[in-house]
C-alpha positions as CSV (number, residue, x, y, z in Angstrom):
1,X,8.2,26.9,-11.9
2,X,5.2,29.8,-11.5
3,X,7.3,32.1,-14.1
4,X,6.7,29.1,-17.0
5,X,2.3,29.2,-16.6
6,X,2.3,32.7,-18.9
7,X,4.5,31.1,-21.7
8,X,3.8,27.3,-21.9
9,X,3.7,27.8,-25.8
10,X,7.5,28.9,-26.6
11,X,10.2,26.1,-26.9
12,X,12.4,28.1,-24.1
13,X,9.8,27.5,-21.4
14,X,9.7,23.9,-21.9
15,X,13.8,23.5,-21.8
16,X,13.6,26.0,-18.8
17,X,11.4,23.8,-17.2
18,X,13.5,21.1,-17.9
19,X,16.5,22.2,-17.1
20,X,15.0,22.8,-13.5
21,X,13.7,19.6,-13.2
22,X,17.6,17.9,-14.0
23,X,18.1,20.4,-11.1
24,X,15.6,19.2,-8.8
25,X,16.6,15.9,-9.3
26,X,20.6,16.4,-8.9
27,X,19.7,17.7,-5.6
28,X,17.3,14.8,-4.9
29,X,20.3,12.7,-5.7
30,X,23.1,14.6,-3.9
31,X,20.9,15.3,-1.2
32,X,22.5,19.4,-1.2
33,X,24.7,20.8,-3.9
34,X,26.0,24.8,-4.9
35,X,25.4,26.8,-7.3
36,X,28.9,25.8,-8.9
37,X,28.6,22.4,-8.3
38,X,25.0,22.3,-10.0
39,X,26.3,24.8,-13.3
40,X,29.1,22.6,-13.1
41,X,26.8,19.2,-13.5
42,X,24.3,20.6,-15.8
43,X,26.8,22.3,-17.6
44,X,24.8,25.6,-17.6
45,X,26.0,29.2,-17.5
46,X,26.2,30.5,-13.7
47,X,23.6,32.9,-15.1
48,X,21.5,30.1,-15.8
49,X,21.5,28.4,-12.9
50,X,21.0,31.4,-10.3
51,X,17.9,31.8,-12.8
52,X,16.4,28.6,-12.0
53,X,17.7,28.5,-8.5
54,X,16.0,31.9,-8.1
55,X,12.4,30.0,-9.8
56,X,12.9,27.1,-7.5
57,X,13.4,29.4,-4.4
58,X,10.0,31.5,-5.3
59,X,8.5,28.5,-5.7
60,X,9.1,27.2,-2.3
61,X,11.1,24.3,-3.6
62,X,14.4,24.6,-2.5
63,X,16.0,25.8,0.9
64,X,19.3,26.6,1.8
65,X,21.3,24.8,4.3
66,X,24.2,26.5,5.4
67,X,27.8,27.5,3.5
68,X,30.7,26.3,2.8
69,X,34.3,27.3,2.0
70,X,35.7,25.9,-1.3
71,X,39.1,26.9,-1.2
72,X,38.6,30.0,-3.2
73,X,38.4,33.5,-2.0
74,X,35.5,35.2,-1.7
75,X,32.7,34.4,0.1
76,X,31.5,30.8,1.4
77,X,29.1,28.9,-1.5
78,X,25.4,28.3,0.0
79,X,24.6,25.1,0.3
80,X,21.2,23.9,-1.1
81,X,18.8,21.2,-1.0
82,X,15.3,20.1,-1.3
83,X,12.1,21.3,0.7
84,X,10.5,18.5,2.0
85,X,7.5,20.8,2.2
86,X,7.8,22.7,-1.0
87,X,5.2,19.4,-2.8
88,X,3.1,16.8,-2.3
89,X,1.3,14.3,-4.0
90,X,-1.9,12.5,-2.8
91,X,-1.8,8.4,-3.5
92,X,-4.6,5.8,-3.5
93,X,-4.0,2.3,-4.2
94,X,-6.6,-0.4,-4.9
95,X,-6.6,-4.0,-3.6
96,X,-9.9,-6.3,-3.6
97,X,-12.1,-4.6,-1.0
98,X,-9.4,-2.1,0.1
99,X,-8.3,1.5,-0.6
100,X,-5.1,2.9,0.8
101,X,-5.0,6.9,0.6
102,X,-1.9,8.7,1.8
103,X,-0.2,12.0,1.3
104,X,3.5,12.6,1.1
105,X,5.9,15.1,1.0
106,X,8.4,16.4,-1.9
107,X,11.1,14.0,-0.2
108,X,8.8,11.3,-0.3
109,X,8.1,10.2,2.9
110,X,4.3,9.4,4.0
111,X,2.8,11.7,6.1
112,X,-0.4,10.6,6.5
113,X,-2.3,7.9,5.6
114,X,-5.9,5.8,6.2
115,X,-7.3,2.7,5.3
116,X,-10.6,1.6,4.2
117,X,-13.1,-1.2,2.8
118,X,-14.2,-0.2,-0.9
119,X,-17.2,-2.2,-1.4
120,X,-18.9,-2.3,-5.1
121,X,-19.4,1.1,-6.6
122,X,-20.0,2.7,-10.2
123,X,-17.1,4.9,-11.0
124,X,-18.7,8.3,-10.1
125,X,-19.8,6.4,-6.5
126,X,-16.5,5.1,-6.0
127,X,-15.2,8.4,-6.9
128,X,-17.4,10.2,-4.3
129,X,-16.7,7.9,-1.3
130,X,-12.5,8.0,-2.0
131,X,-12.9,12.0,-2.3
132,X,-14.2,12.2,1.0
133,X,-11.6,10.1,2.5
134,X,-9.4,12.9,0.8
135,X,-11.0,15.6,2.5
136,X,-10.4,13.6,5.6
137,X,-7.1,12.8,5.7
138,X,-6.4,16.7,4.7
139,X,-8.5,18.1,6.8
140,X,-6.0,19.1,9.5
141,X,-3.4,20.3,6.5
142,X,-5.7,21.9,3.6
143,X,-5.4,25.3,3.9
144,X,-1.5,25.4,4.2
145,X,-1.1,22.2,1.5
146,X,-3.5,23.0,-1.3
147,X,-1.9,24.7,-3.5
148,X,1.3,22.8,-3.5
149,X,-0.2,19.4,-4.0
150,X,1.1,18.4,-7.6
151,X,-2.0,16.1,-7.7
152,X,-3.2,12.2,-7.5
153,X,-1.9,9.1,-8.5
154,X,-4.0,5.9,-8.4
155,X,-2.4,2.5,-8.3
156,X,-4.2,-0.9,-8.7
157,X,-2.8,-4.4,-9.1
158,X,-2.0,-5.2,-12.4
159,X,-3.6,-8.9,-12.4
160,X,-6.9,-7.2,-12.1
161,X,-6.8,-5.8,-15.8
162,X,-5.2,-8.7,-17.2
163,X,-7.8,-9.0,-20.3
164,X,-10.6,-6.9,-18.9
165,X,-11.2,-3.8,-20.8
166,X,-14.4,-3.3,-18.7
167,X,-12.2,-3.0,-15.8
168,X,-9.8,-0.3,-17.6
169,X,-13.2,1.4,-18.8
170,X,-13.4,2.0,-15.0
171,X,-10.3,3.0,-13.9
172,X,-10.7,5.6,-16.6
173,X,-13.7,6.9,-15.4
174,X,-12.8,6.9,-12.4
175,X,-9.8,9.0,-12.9
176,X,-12.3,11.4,-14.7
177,X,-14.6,11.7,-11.6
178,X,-12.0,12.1,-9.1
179,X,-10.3,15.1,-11.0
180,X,-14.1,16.6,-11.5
181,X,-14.6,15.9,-7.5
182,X,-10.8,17.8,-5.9
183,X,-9.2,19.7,-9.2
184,X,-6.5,17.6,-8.9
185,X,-4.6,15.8,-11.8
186,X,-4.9,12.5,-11.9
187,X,-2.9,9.7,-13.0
188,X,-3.0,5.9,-13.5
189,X,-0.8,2.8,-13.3
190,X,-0.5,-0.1,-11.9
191,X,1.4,-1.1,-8.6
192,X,4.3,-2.8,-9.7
193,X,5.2,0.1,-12.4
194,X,4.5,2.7,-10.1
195,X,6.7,1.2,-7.2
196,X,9.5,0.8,-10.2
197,X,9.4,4.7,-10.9
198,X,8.9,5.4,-7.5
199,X,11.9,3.4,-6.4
200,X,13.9,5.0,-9.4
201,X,13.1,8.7,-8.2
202,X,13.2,8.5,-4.8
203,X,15.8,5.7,-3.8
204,X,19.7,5.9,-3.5
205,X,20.5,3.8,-6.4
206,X,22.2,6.0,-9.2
207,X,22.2,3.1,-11.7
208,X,20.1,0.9,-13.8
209,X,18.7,-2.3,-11.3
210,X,15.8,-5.1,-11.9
211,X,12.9,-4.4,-9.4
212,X,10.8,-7.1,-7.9
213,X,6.8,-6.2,-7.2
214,X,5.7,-8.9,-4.3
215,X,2.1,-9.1,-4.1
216,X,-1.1,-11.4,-5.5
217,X,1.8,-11.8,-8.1
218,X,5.1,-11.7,-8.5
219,X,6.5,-9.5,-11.1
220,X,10.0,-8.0,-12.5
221,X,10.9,-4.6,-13.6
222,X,13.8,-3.3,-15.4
223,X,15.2,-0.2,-15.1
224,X,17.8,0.8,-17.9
225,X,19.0,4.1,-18.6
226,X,16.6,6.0,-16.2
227,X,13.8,4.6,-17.5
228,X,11.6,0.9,-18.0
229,X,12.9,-1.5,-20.3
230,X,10.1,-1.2,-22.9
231,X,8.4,-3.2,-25.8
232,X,8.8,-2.3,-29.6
233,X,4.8,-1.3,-28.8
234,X,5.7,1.2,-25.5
235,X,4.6,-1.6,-22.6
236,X,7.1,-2.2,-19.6
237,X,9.0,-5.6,-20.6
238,X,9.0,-7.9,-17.5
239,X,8.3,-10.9,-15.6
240,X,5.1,-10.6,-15.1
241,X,2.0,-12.6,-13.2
242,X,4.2,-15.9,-13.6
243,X,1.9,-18.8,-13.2
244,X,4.0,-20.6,-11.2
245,X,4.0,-18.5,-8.2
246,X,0.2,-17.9,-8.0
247,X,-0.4,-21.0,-6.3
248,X,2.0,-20.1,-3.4
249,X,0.7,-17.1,-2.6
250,X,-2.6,-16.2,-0.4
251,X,-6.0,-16.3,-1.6
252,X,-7.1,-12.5,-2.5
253,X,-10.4,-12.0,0.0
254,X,-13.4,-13.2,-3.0
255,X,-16.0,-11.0,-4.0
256,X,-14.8,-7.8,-2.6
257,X,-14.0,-5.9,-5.3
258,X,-12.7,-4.2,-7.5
259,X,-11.6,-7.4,-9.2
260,X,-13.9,-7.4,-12.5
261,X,-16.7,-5.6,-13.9
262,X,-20.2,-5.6,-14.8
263,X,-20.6,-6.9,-18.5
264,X,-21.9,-3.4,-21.0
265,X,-25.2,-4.0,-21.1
266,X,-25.5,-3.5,-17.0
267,X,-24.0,-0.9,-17.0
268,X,-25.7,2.1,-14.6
269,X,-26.2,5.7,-15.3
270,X,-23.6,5.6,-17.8
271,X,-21.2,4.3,-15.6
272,X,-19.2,1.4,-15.7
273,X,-19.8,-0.5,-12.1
274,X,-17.7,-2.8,-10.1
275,X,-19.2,-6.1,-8.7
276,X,-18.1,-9.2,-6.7
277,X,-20.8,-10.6,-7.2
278,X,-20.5,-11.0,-10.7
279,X,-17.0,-12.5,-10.9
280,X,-16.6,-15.7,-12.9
281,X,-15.6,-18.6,-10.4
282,X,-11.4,-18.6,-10.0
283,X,-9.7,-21.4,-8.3
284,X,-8.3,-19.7,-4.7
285,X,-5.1,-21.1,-4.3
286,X,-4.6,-21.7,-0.4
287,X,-2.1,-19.9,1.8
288,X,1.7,-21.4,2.6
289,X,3.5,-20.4,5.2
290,X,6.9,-20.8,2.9
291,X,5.5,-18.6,-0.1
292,X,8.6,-16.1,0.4
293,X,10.9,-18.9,0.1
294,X,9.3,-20.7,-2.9
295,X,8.9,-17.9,-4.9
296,X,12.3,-16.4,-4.8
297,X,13.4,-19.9,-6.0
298,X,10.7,-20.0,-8.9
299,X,12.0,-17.0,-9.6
300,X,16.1,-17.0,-9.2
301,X,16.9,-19.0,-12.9
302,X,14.5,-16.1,-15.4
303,X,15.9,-13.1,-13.4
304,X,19.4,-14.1,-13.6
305,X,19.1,-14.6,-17.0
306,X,17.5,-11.6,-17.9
307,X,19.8,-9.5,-15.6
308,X,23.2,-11.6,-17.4
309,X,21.6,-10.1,-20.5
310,X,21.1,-6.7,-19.6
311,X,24.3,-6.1,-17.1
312,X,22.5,-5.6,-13.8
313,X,23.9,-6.3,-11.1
314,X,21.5,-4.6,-8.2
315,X,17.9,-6.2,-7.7
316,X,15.8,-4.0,-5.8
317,X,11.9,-5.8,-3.9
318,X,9.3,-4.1,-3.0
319,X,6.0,-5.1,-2.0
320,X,2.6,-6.0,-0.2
321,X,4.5,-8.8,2.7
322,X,4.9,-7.7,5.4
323,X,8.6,-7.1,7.1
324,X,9.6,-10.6,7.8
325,X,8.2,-12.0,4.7
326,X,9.8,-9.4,2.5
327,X,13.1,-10.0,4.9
328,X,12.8,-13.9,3.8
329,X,11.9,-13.2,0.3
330,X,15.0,-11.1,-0.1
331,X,17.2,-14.0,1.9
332,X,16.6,-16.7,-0.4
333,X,16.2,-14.8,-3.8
334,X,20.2,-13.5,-2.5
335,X,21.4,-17.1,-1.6
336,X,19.2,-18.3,-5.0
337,X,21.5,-15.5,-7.2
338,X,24.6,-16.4,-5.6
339,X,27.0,-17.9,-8.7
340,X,27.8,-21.6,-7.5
341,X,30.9,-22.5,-9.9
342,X,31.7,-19.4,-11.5
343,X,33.6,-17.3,-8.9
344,X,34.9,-14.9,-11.4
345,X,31.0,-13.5,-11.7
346,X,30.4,-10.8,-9.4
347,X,27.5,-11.6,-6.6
348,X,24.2,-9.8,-7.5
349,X,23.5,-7.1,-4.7
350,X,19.5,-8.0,-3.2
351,X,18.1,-5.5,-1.2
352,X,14.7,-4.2,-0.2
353,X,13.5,-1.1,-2.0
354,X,14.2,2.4,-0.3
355,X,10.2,2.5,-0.5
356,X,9.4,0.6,2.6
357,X,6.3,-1.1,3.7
358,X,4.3,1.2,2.4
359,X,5.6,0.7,-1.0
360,X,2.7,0.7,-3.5
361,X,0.5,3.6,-2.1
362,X,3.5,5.6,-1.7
363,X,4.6,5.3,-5.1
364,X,0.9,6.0,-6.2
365,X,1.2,9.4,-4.4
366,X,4.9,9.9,-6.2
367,X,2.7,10.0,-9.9
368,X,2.0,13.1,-10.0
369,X,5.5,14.2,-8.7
370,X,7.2,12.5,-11.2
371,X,4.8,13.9,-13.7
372,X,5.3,17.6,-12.9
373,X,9.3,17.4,-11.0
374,X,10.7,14.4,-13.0
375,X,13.3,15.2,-15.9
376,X,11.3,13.6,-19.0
377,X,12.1,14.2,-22.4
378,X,8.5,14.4,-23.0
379,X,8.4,18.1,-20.9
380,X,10.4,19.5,-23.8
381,X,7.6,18.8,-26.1
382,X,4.5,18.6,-23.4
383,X,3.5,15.5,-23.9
384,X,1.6,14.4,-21.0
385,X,0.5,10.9,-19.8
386,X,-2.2,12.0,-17.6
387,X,-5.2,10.5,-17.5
388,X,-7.4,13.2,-16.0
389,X,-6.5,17.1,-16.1
């Protein structure tokens, strides 16, 4: 996509740049493809596509794989497919007291990865400490990754802005003060969206499915027509932080931050500033062993009727369990689903999310990917819903 910087103002560059995402993404989907059988999917001239084959090639994001005979004469049709190594995208997801930072490559799979308290910070502090667990974690890579990482997405758990636009005032900020710190983009969402798209660009399933977020909360995403089910005002429309479930899930660690924020007046160097210490008093509901099991059942009656009404039939669950949790989750939210008198209805396929464990800081590295490699409408008119950059 180099040829495109000189001539980001004409209408052609932004259809050309679309047109090779739809052809990244065909071959993230077919896994490797031809020249004919791409022209032939994107129904572009053969002139067109050995144009953007030839783009994709310079920029180190395609490789070929070998030939194969058709049936035609002439000679054998190269075989292409994705470069794992041709992009990558740094993630770092937020818990209470935690930061997850990971890289991964253009086929999505995490290459590297650390863990770390984050204690109470302004935004330009917090900013400071997670770019230097950055420079860690790329320390061994930097020279040969620099220029081909697409950027940094940053992931945090949606209950924590629930109502706090102190705490959105510093996720902005600090979005501001990490791109000011690396030179990378970067990006914001929250987990459960992120793991959605994530799971839509990376995973196997080629059709519109309902995605379940396990963490502090339970939430449901829908995915219809390549792209979140949406509210007349733009906001996903799901089942989210259902009351119901918080009380079977474990206690978040208290006063760790970044839960809530300091109140405007105490705010620091023009910074907005996270602090435990300052959190109203919650009710911590305790831990039960049997939290997989009784939320799949809270849940099993809304998402079946939600998924009747928007002819789904594939759920995919992702989230912050761990294996055997998930594994149980998945178990009873299947046997839940299951139609008990009406045979005729087809069973709901329940499975966990392509993802894996590592779900939510994986899909936070996969922001900027989707931003720059994604086919969006919005690239043929440059809208952009960065944050930073």
């Amino acid at each position: 996509m180099s040829e495109l910087k000189n001539s980001r103002g004409s209408n052609s560059a932004h259809v050309r740049r679309f047109n090779e995402c739809v052809v990244l993404h065909l071959l993230r989907e077919r896994e490797k493809a031809s020249k004919a059988d791409l022209a032939r999917a994107t129904h572009l001239t053969n002139a067109a596509i050995g144009g953007i084959i030839r783009a994709l090639d310079k920029d180190g994001l395609i490789q070929e794989v070998g030939r194969i005979r058709d049936g035609s004469r002439g000679q054998p049709a190269t075989l292409l497919k994705l470069a794992a190594t041709g992009a990558y995208g740094l993630g770092i997801h937020i818990t209470p007291g935690r930061a997850d930072v990971g890289l991964i490559d253009f086929a999505g799979s995490l290459i590297s990865s650390n863990t770390t308290e984050l204690h109470t910070f302004s935004a330009e502090e917090t900013a400071e400490f997670l770019s230097r667990q950055i420079s860690a974690l790329l320390k061994d890579y930097r020279a040969a990754l620099s220029s081909r990482i697409a950027g940094i997405g940053l992931s945090y758990e949606g209950l924590q802005k629930t109502g706090n636009d102190s705490l959105q005032d510093f996720l902005d900020q600090l979005c501001q003060a990490l791109h000011d710190r690396t030179g990378y983009r970067t990006l914001l969402e929250e987990d459960r969206i992120a793991t959605a798209r994530a799971e839509a660009y990376f995973g196997k399933i080629h059709s519109d499915f309902a995605h379940i977020f396990v963490g502090d909360c339970l939430s449901g995403t829908f995915l219809v027509g390549d792209d979140l089910l949406r509210r007349a005002g733009g906001s996903p429309a799901d089942l989210m932080h259902l009351p119901s479930f918080s009380g079977a899930l474990p206690a978040p660690r208290p006063n760790t931050a970044p839960q809530a924020m300091s109140s405007p007046g105490q705010v620091p160097n023009s910074s907005t500033t996270l602090s435990g210490n300052q959190l109203p008093a919650q009710p911590q509901p305790a831990h039960r062993d049997d939290w997989p099991e009784t939320c799949a059942r809270a849940m099993a009656q809304p998402l079946s009727a939600l998924m009747d009404m928007l002819n789904l039939q594939t759920v995919l669950v992702n989230g912050t369990g761990t294996r055997p949790q998930m594994d149980r989750f998945v178990r009873t939210l299947s046997t839940s689903l299951t139609p008990q008198s009406n045979f005729s209805a087809p069973r709901k396929d329940i499975r966990l999310g392509y993802l894996g464990e590592n779900a939510a800081l994986t899909a936070a590295a996969a922001l900027p990917l989707l931003e720059r490699y994604a086919p969006r409408s919005a690239l043929l008119t440059e809208q952009s819903r960065t944050t930073a950059g």
